[in-house]
C-alpha angles and dihedrals in degrees: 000000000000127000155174116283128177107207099172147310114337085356116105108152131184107231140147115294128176105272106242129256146188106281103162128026082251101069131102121189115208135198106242111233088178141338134178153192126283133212089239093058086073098066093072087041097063089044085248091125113038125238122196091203143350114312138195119239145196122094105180125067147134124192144129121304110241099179138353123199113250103271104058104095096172109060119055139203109268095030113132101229135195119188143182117259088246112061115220143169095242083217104084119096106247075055085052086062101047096271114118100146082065087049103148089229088043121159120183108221113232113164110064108119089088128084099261127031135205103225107191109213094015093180086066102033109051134048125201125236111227093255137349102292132228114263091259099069100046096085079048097052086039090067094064093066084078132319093059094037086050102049088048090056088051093059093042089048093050092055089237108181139187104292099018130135115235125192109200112200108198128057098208127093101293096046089050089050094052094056080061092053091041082048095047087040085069092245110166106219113015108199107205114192113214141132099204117093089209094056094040091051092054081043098062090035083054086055104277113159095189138025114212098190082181124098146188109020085334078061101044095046088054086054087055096049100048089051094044087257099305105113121229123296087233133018126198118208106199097163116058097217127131085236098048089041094057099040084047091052093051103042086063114093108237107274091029130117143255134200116194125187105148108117106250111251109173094339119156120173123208115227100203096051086043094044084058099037089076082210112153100219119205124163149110140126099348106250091229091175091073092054104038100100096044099051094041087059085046091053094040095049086048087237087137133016103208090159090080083089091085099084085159127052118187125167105252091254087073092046077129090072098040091059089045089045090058099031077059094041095234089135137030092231132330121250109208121200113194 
């Protein structure tokens, strides 16, 4: 089969890759009804994050299982299947306490812009839609492999609660889709920082009460305006930058919380400014596992529509342009259909 490589920097290419196959008993192939590209992918792609050689790439799918080793007992031939980016056994005990992507046998999935996939413990990885779903939910229940999944873990992270105000510092997928779980999660005014009327526009339709287009101090001065001085109740960081990490710490009231779920790139915190800021920090890679089947009932039940994040389709052979499309900043995030 053909797949997704990553050769260097500005240089993804769709070439032929061994078609996967069952390794461990473990193991479950599917079938891929759609994948993307992530935000994260483009680290590698800008050179920002190094790679040694080509690499395949893809981390988010859903899709029909087409086989499972012989000793998953959970997951069947002919589901329709949606899993986290990091595989676990859902039986360990940091997964016991919500943590999957700390599962003790844990694999990150890596390969997943292809046609099949390989998905290793397949019992505690993937979770089965009632039925097989119409085509116009699948973007939707895409989105639960990890963006949604992501954004949701933000706002849990942050402590967000009925009434509440939220800040959400990041414009792309993960940051919209925070502005939904803030939403679901009953907050009163959701701020959403961004300086793209596109994006500005999916965040209010998502439930944003305010757009704050300043960043940096000039951001978090405009936070503090729009609360008397007093900072946001919950802050959602969706970015990973040093800039985006600070501007996310001060725009939370003290005694307030922060979720943070953007990968660290350069990132240094300073222990004196945190010790005063009186901030509680919770973050790191979103623990989709936990809050698979409750967001796959939200999305079946067309509570929410996170799939209007694609805002670009492309057939998987073009995956090329879909990474140029989002490193210019043309398209929210790709959708790819095999």
């Amino acid at each position: 089969m053909r797949g997704t490589i990553l050769y260097g920097p500005d240089d993804v290419r769709f070439e032929e890759r061994d078609t996967p196959t069952i390794i461990k008993p473990t193991d479950a192939i599917i079938r891929i009804s759609a994948t993307c590209v992530c935000g994260s992918d483009l680290w590698p792609y800008r050179g920002i994050q190094k790679i040694a050689q080509p690499i395949p790439m893809g981390h988010e799918y859903c899709g029909i299982v087409e086989e499972v080793g012989s000793a998953v007992k959970k997951v069947k031939p002919g589901q329709f299947v949606i899993g986290s980016f990091f595989a676990s056994d859902n039986t360990c005990p940091h997964c016991h306490a919500g943590y999957q992507t700390s599962c003790q046998q844990r694999e990150f999935v890596t390969t997943a812009q292809a046609p099949v996939l390989r998905v290793p413990l397949a019992d505690g990885t993937l979770v089965a839609t009632l039925d097989v779903p119409p085509d116009d939910l699948i973007p939707s229940l895409l989105t639960l492999s990890d963006v949604m999944g992501t954004g949701w873990f933000a706002a849990d992270a942050a402590n967000v609660k009925p009434g509440s105000t939220v800040a959400v510092v990041g414009d792309g997928a993960v940051g919209l889709l925070g502005v939904i779980s803030a939403k679901q999660m009953g907050a009163e005014r959701i701020i959403a920082m961004s300086r793209h009327a596109s994006r500005q526009q999916l965040a209010r339709e998502f439930g944003a009460t305010d757009i704050v287009t300043e960043r940096g101090d000039e951001g978090v001065a405009r936070i503090k305006d729009l609360t008397k001085g007093v900072g946001a109740d919950a802050v959602l960081e969706c970015v990973g930058t040093q800039e985006s990490m600070m501007q996310a710490v001060h725009s939370t009231r003290p005694g307030g919380s922060m979720g943070y779920v953007g990968v660290p790139h350069g990132v240094e915190l300073d222990g004196e400014q945190l010790f005063f800021a009186h901030v509680h920090l919770h973050g790191g890679p979103a623990p989709v596992r936990r809050f698979l089947p409750d967001l796959i009932d939200l999305v079946w039940n067309r509570k929410i529509n996170p799939g209007k994040v694609f805002d670009l389709t492309l057939p998987l052979d073009q995956v090329a342009e879909g990474y140029r499309a989002m490193d210019e900043r043309r398209a929210i995030k790709a959708l790819l259909r095999p």
